[in-house]
C-alpha positions as CSV (number, residue, x, y, z in Angstrom):
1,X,-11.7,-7.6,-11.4
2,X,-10.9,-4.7,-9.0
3,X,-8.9,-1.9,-11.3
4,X,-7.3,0.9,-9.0
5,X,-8.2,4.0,-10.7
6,X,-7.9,6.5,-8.3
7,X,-6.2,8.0,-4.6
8,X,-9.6,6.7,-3.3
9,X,-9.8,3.2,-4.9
10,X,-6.4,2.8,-2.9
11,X,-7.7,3.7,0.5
12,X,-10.3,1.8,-0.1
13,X,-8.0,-1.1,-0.7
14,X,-5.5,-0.5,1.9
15,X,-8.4,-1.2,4.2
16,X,-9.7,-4.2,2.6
17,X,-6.1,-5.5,2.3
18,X,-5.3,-4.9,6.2
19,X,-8.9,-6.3,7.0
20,X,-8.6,-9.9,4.9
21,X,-4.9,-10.9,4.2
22,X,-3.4,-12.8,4.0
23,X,-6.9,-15.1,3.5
24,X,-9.2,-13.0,1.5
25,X,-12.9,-13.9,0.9
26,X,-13.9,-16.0,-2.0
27,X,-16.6,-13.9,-4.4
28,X,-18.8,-16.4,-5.8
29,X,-19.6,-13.5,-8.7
30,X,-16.0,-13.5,-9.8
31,X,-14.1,-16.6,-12.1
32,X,-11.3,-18.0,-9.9
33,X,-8.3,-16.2,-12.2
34,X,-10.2,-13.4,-10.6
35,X,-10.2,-14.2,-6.7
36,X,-8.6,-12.3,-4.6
37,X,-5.1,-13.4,-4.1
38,X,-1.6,-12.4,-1.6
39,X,0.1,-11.5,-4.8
40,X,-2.9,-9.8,-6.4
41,X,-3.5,-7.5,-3.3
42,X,0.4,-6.1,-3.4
43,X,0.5,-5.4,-6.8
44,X,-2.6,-3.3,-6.8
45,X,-0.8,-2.0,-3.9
46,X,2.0,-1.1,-5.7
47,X,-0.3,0.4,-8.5
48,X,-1.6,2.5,-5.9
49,X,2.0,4.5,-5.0
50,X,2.3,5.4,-8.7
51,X,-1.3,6.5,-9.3
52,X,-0.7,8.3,-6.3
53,X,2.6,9.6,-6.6
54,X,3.5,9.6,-10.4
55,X,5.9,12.6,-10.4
56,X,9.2,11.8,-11.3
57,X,10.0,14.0,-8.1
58,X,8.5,11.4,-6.1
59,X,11.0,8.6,-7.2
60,X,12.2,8.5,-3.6
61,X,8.9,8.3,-2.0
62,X,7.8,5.3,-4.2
63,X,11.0,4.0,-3.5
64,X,10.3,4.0,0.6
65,X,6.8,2.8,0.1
66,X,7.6,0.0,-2.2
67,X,10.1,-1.1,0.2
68,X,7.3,-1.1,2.9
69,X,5.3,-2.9,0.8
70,X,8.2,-5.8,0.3
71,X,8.5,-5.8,4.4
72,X,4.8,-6.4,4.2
73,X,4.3,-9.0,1.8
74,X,7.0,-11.0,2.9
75,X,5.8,-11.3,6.8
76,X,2.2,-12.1,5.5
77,X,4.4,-15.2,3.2
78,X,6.3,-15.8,6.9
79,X,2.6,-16.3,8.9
80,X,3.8,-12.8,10.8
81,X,0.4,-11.7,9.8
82,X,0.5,-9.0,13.2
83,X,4.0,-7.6,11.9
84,X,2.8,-7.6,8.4
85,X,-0.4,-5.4,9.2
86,X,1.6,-3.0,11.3
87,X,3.8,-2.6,8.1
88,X,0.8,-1.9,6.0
89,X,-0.4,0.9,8.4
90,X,2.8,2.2,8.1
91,X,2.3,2.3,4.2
92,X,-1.1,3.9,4.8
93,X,0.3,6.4,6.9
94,X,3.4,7.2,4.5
95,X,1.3,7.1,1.4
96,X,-1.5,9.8,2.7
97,X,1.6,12.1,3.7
98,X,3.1,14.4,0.9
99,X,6.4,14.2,1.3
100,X,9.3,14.1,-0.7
């Protein structure tokens, strides 16, 4: 299974996320507990913003992109698939951006 390691593991997922959800491919290399999944893809999101920003000075940064990512998640579970997208560029954007 896909483990975010790094800043570029979570562009790299970003862009797989925003190209496949809320319906991503089935990998015929990978057991099904392993597939691909809604719930998967945000979590490993959410790994991403502390692997990213792990400074306790960032608190309110994570805080803004986690709520992004909540926005996100719950228009892909709402069929809002265009809205949810547009959230996750958003996320991209905010996460690439060092700002307090």
């Amino acid at each position: 299974m896909f483990v975010m390691k790094t800043v570029d593991d979570l562009w790299e997922h970003i862009a797989y996320v925003m190209a496949y959800a809320p319906q991503f491919p089935y990998r015929d290399f990978l057991p099904a507990d392993e597939q691909m999944t809604l719930d998967k893809a945000f979590e490993q999101l959410r790994q991403g913003v502390l692997i990213a920003y792990p400074e306790e000075e960032f608190a309110s940064k994570r805080a803004v992109l986690n709520a992004i990512l909540d926005k996100s998640y719950a228009a892909y579970r709402n069929k809002d698939d265009l809205n949810a997208c547009r959230l996750l560029n958003d996320f991209e954007d905010g996460i690439f951006q060092r700002s307090n």
